[in-house]
py3Dmol code that shows the C-alpha trace and the ligand (Angstrom):
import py3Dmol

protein = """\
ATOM      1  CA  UNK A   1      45.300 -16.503  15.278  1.00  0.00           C
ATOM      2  CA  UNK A   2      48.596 -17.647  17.039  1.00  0.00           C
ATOM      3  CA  UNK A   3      49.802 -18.580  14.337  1.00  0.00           C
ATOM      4  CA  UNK A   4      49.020 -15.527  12.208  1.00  0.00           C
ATOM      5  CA  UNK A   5      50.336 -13.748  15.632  1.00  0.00           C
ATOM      6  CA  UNK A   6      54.026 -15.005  16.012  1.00  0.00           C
ATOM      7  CA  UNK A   7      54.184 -14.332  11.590  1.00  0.00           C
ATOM      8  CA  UNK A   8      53.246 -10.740  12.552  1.00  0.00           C
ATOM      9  CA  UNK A   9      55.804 -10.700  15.376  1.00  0.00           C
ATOM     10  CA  UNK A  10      58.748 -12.158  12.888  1.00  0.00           C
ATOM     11  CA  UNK A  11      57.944  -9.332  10.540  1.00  0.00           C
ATOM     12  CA  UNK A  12      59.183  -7.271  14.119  1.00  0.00           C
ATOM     13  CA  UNK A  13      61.911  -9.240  14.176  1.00  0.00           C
ATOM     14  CA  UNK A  14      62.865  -8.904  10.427  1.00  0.00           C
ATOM     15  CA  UNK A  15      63.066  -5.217  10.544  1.00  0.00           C
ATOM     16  CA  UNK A  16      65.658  -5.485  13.753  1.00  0.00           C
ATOM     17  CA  UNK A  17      67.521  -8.076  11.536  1.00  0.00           C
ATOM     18  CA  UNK A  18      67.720  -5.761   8.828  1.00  0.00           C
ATOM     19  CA  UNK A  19      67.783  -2.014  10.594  1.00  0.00           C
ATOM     20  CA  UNK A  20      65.206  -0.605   9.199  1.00  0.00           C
ATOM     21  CA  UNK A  21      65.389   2.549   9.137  1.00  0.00           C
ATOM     22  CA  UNK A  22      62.629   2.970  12.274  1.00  0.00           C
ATOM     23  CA  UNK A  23      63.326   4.853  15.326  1.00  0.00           C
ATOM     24  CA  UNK A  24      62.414   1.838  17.363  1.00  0.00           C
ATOM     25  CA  UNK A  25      64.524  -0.266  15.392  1.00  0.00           C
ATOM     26  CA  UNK A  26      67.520   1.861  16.047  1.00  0.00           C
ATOM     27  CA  UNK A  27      66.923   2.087  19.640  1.00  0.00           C
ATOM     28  CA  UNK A  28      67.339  -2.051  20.221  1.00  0.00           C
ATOM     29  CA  UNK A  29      69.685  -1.819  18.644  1.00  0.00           C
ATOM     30  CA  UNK A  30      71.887   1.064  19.920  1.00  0.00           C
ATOM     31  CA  UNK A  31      70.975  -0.814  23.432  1.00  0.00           C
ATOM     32  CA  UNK A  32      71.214  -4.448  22.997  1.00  0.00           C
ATOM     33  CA  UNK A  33      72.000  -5.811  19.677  1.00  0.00           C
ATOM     34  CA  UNK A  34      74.683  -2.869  19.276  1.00  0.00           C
ATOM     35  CA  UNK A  35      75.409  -3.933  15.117  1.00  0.00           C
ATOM     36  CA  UNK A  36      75.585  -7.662  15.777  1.00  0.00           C
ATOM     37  CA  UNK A  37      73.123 -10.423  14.396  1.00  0.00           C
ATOM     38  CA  UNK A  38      70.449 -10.195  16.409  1.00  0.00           C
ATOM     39  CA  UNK A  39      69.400 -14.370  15.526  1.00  0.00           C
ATOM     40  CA  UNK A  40      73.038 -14.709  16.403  1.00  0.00           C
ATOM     41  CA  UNK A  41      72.625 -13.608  19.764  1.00  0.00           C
ATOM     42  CA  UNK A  42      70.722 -14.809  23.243  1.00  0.00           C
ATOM     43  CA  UNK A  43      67.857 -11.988  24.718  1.00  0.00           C
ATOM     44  CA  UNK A  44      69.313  -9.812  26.905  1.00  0.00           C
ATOM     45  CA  UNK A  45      67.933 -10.744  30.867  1.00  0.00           C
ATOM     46  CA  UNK A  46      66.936  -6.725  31.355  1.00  0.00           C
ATOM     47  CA  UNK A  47      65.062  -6.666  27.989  1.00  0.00           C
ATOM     48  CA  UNK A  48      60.911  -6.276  28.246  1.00  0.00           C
ATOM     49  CA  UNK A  49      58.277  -8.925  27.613  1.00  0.00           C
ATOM     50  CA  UNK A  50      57.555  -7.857  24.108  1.00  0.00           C
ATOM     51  CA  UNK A  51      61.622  -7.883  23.234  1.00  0.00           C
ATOM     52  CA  UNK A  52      61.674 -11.277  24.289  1.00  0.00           C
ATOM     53  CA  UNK A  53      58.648 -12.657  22.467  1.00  0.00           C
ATOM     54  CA  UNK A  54      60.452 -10.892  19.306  1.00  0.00           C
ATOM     55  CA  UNK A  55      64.102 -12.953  20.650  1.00  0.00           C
ATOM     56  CA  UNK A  56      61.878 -16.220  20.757  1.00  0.00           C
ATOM     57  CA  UNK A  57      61.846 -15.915  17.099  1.00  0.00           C
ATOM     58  CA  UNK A  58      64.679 -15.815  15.894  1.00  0.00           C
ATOM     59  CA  UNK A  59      64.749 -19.632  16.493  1.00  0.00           C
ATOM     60  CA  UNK A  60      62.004 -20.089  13.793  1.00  0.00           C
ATOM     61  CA  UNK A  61      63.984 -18.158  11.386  1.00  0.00           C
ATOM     62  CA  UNK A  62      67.020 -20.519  12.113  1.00  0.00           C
ATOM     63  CA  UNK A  63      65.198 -23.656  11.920  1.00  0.00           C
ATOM     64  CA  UNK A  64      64.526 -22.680   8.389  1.00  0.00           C
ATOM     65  CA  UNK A  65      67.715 -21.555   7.422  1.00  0.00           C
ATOM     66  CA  UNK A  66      67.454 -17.794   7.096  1.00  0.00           C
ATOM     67  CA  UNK A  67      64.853 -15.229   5.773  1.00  0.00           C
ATOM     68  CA  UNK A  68      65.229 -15.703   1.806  1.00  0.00           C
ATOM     69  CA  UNK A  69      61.763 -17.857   1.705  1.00  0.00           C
ATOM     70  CA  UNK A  70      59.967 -14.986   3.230  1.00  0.00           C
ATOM     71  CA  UNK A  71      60.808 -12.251   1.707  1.00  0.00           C
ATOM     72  CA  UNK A  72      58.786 -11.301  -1.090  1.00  0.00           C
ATOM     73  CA  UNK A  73      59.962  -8.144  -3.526  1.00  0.00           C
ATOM     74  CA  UNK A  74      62.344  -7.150  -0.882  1.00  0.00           C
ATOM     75  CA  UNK A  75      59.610  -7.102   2.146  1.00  0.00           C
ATOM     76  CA  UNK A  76      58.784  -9.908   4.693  1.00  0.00           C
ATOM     77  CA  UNK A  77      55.984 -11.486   3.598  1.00  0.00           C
ATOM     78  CA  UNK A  78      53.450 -12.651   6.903  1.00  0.00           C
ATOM     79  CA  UNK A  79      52.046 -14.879   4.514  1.00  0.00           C
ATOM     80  CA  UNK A  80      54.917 -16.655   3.356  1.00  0.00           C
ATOM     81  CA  UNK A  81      55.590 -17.317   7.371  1.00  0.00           C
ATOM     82  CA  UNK A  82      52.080 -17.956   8.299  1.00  0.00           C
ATOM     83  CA  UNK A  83      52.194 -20.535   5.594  1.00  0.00           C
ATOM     84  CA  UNK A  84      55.844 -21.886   7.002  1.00  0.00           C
ATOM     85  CA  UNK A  85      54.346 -22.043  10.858  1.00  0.00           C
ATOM     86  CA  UNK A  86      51.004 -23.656   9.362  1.00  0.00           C
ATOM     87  CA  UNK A  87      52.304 -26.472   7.485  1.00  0.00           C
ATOM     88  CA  UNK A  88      50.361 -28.449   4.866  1.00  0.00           C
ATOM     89  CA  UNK A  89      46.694 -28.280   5.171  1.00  0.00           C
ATOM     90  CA  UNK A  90      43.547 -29.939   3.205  1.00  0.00           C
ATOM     91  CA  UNK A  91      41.305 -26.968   1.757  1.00  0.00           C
ATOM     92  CA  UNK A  92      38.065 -28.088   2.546  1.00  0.00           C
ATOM     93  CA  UNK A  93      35.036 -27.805  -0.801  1.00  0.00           C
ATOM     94  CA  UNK A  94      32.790 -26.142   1.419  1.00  0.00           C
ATOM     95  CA  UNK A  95      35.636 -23.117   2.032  1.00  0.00           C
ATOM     96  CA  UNK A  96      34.347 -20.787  -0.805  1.00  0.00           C
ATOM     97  CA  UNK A  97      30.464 -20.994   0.171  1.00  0.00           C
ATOM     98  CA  UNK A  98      31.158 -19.888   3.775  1.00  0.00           C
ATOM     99  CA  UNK A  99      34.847 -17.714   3.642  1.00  0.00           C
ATOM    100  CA  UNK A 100      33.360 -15.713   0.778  1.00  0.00           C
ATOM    101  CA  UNK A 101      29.978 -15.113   1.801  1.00  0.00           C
ATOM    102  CA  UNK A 102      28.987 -11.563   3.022  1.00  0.00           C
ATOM    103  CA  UNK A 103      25.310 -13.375   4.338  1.00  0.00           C
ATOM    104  CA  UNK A 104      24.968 -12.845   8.161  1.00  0.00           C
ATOM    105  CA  UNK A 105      27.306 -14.548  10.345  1.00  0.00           C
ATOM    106  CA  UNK A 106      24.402 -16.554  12.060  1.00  0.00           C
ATOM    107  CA  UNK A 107      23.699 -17.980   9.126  1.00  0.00           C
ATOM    108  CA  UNK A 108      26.680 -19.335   7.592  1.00  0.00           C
ATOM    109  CA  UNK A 109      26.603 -21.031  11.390  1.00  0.00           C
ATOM    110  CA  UNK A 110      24.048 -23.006  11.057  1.00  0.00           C
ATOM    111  CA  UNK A 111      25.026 -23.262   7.317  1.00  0.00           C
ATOM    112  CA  UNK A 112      28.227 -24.592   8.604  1.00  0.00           C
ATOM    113  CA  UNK A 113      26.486 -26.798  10.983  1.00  0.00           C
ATOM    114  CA  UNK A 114      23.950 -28.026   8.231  1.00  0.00           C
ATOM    115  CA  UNK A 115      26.805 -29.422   6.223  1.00  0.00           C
ATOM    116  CA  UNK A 116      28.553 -31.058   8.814  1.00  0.00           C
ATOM    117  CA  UNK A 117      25.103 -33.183   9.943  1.00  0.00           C
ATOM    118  CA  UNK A 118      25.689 -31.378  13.361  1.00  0.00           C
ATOM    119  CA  UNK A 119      21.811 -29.354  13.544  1.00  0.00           C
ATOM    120  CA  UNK A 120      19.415 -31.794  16.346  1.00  0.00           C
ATOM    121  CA  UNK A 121      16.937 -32.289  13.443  1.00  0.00           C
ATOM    122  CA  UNK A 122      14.108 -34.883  14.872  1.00  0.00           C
ATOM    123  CA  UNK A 123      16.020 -37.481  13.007  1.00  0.00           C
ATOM    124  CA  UNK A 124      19.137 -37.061  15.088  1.00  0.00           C
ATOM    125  CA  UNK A 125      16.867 -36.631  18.495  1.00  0.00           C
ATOM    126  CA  UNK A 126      14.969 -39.522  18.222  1.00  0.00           C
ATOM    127  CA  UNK A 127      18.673 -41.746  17.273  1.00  0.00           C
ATOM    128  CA  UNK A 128      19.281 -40.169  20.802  1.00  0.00           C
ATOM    129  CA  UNK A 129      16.073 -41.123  22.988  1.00  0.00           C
ATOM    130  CA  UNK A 130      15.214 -37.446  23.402  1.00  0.00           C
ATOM    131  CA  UNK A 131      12.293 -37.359  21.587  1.00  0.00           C
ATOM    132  CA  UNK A 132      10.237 -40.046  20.365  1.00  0.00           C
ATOM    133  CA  UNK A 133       8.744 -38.680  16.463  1.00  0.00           C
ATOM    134  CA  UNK A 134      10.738 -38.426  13.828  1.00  0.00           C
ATOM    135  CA  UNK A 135       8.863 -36.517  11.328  1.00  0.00           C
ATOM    136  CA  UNK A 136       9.218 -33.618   9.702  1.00  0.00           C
ATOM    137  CA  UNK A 137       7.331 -30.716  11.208  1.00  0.00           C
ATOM    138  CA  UNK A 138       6.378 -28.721   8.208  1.00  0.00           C
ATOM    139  CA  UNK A 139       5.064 -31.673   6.083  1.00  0.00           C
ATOM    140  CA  UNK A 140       4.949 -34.546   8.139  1.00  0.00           C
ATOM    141  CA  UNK A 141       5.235 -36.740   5.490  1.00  0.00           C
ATOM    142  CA  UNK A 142       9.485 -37.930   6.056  1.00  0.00           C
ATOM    143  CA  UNK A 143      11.567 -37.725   9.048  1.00  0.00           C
ATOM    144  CA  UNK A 144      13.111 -34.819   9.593  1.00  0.00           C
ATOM    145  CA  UNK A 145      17.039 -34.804   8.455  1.00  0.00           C
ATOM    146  CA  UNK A 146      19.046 -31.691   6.876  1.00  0.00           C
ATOM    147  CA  UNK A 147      18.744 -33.771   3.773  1.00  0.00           C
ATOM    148  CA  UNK A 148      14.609 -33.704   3.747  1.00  0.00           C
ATOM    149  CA  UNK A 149      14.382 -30.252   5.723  1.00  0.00           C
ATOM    150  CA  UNK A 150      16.782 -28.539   3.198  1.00  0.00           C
ATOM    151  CA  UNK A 151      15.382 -28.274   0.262  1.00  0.00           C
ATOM    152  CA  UNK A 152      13.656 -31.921  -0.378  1.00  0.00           C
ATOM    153  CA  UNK A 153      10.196 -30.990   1.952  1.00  0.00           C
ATOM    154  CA  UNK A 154       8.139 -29.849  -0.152  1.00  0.00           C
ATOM    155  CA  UNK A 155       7.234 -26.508   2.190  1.00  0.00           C
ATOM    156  CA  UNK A 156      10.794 -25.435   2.166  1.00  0.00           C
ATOM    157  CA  UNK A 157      11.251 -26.824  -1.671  1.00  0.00           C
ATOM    158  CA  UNK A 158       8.737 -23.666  -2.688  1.00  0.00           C
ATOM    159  CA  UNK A 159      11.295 -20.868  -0.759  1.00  0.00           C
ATOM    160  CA  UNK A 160      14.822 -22.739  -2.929  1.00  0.00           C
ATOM    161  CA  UNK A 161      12.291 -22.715  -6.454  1.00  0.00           C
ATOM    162  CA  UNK A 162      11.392 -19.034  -5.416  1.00  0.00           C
ATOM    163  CA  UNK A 163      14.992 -18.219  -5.407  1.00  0.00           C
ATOM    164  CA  UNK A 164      16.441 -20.182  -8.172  1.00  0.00           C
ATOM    165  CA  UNK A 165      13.227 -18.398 -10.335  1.00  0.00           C
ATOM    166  CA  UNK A 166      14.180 -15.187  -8.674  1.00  0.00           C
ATOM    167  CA  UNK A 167      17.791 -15.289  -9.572  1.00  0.00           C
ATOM    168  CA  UNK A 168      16.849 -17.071 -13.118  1.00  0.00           C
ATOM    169  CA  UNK A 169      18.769 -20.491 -12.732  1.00  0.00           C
ATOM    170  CA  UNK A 170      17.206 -23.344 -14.605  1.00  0.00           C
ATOM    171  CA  UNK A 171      16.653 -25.881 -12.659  1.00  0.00           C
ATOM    172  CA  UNK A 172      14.711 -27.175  -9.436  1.00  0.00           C
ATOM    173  CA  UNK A 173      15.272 -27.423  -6.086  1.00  0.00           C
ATOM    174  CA  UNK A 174      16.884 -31.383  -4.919  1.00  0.00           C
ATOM    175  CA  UNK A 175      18.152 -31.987  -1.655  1.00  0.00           C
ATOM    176  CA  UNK A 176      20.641 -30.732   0.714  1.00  0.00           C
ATOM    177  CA  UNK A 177      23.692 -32.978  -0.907  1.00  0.00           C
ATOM    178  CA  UNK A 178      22.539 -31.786  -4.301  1.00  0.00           C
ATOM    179  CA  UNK A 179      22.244 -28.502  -3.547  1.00  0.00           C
ATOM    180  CA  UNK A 180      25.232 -27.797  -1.890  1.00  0.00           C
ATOM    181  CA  UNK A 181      27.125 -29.906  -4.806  1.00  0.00           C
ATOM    182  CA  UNK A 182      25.760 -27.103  -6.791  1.00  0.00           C
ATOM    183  CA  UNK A 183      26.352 -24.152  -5.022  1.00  0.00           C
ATOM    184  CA  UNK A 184      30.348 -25.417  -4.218  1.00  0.00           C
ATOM    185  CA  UNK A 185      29.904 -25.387  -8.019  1.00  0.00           C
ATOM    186  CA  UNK A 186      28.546 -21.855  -7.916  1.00  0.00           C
ATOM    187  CA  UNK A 187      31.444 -20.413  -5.533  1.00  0.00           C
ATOM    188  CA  UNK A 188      33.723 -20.844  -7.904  1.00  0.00           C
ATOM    189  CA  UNK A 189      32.392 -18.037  -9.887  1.00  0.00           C
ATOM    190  CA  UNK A 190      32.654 -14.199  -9.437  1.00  0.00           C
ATOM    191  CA  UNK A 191      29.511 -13.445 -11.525  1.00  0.00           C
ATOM    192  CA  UNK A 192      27.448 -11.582  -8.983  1.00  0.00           C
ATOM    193  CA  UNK A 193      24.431 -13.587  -9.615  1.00  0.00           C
ATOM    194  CA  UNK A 194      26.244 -16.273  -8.136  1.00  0.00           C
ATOM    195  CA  UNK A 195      28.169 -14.362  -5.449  1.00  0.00           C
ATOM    196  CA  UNK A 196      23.839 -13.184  -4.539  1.00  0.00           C
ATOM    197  CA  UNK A 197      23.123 -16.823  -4.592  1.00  0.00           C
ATOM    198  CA  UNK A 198      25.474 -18.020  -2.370  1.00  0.00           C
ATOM    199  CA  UNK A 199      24.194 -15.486  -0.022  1.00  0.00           C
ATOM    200  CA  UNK A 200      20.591 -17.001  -0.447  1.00  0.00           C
ATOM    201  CA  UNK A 201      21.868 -20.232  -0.021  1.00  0.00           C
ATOM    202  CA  UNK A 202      22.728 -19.339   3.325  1.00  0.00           C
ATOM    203  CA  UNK A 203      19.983 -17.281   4.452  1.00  0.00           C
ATOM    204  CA  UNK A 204      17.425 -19.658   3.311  1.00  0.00           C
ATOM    205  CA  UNK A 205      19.161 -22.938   5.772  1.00  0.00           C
ATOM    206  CA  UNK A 206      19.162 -19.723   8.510  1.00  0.00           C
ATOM    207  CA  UNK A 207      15.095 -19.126   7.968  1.00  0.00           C
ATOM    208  CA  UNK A 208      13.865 -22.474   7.594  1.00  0.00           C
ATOM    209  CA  UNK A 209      15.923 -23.748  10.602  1.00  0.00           C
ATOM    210  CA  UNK A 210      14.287 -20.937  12.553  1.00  0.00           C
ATOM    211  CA  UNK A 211      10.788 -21.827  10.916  1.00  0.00           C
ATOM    212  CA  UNK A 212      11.051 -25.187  11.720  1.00  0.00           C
ATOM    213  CA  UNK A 213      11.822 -24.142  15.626  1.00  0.00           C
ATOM    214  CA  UNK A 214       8.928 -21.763  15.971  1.00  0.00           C
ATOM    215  CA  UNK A 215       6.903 -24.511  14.543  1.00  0.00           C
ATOM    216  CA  UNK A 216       8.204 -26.966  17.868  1.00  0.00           C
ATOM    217  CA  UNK A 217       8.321 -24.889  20.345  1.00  0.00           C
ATOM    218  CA  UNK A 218       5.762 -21.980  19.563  1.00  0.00           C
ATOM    219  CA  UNK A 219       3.491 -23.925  18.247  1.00  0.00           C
ATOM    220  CA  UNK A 220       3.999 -22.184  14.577  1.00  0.00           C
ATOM    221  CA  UNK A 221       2.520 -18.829  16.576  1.00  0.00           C
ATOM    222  CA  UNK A 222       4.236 -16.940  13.813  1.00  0.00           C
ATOM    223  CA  UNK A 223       2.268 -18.147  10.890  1.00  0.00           C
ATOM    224  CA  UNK A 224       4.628 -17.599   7.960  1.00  0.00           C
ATOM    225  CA  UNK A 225       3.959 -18.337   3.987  1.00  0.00           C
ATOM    226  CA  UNK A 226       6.641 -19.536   2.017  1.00  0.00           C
ATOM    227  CA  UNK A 227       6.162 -17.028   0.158  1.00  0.00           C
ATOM    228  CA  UNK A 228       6.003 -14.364   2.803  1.00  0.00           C
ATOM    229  CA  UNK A 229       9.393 -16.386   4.216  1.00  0.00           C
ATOM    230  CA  UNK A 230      11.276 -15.770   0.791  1.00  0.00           C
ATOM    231  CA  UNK A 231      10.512 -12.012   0.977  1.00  0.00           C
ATOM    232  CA  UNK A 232      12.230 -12.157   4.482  1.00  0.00           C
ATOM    233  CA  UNK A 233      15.346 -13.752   3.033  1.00  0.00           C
ATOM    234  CA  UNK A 234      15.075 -11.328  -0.037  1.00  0.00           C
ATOM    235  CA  UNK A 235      14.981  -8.303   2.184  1.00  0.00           C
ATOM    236  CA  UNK A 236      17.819  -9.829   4.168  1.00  0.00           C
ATOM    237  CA  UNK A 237      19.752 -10.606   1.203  1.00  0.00           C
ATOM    238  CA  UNK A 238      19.404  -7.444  -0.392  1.00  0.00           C
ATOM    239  CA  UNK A 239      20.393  -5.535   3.182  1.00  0.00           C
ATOM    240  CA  UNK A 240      23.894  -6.966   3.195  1.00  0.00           C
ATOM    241  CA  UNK A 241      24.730  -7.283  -0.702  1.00  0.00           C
ATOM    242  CA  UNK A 242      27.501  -5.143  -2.480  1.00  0.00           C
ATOM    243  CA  UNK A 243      26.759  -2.642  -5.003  1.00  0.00           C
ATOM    244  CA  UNK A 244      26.878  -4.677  -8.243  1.00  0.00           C
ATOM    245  CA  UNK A 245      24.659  -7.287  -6.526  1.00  0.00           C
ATOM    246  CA  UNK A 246      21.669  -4.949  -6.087  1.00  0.00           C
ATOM    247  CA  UNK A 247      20.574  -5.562  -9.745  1.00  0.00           C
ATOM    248  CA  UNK A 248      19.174  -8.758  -8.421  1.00  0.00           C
ATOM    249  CA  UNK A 249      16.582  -7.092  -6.206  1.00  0.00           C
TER     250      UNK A 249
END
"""
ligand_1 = """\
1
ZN
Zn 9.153 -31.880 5.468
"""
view = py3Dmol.view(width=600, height=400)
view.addModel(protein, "pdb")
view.setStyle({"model": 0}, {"cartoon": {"style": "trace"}})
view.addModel(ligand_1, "xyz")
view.setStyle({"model": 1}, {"stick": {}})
view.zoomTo()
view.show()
């Protein structure tokens, strides 16, 4: 956001540069930059706080030699800085599922946390000393990791089938690594049946997080079906999807 921040305020200082025709513009510079340059000259001592965080960047635009790499069909482009100001980044695989999801933003958190091993699943506790049992809650049968809990246990296996079936992909549920393989896959494309399972992807690591922590610490008080669980996530789904998704439901 700082970044994106001193872009925005370089666009400011463009249009001084440039005297756009802007009442604001004219008045800087019928007061202090009076014609001249204005990344040829120092900020005035009397000027505000806001005319000298547009001043400070001017330097930026002289450490890269001028404006011509911003400007974009004749306008400054925020991008272009942003991108300048940024530098060279890695685009992370798991960018599309998350950036271009319109499930809830609690969701894609603990999405976002599922895929970066970072959710205090029994396995993790117990590699800690805080607890002492391992196992999976809902089938007791493996210890609990995001790997087992999403989608290899076989009670949370039976909410991913229902979707897949719902949303007519052929193919079964595997684990988390698998599935999110496949769904990276699935971000790439703008079909909406995709776009709706990306969604589900999301909402279904939300519910059966919060599943499994009823299950710990109420005791499972709300008994849920799996398939009572997927019509949950359906509604949820449905609640937040665009227009050409709603086919799906
Ligand atoms: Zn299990």
């Amino acid at each position: 956001m700082l970044i994106w921040n001193k872009a925005a305020v370089c666009k400011l200082l463009w249009a001084i540069s440039c005297k756009k025709d802007k009442l604001w513009v004219k008045w800087i510079d019928a007061y202090y930059t009076k014609g001249r340059d204005i990344t040829s000259i120092s900020c005035p001592a009397n000027s505000s706080w806001a005319l000298r965080k547009i001043f400070e960047c001017s330097q930026i635009i002289i450490s890269a030699s001028g404006w011509d790499r911003f400007i974009k069909k004749g306008s400054f482009s925020i991008k272009e800085m942003y991108k300048h100001l940024h530098g060279d980044f890695v685009k992370v695989p798991w960018s599309r599922v998350l950036c271009q999801n319109l499930a809830s933003p609690r969701s894609l958190f603990i999405s976002w946390l599922a895929m970066h091993n970072r959710l205090p699943t029994r396995a993790r506790l117990t590699m800690w000393g805080v607890v002492d049992n391992s196992s999976c809650c809902l089938c007791n049968t493996a210890p609990e990791t995001v790997g087992h809990l999403f989608f290899e246990c076989a009670w949370s296996s039976q909410i991913w089938t229902m979707v897949l079936a719902h949303l007519h992909f052929q193919r079964g549920p595997g684990n988390f690594t698998n599935e999110l393989a496949w769904i990276m896959k699935s971000a790439k494309k703008k079909a909406a049946k995709h776009q709706v399972a990306l969604m589900f992807f999301a909402e279904c690591v939300y519910a059966i997080w919060l599943h499994r922590n009823d299950h710990i610490f109420n005791q499972g008080s709300k008994t849920v079906s799996a398939a009572q669980l997927f019509r949950d996530i359906r509604f949820k789904v449905a609640c937040r999807c665009r227009e050409e998704m709603r086919k799906f439901f």
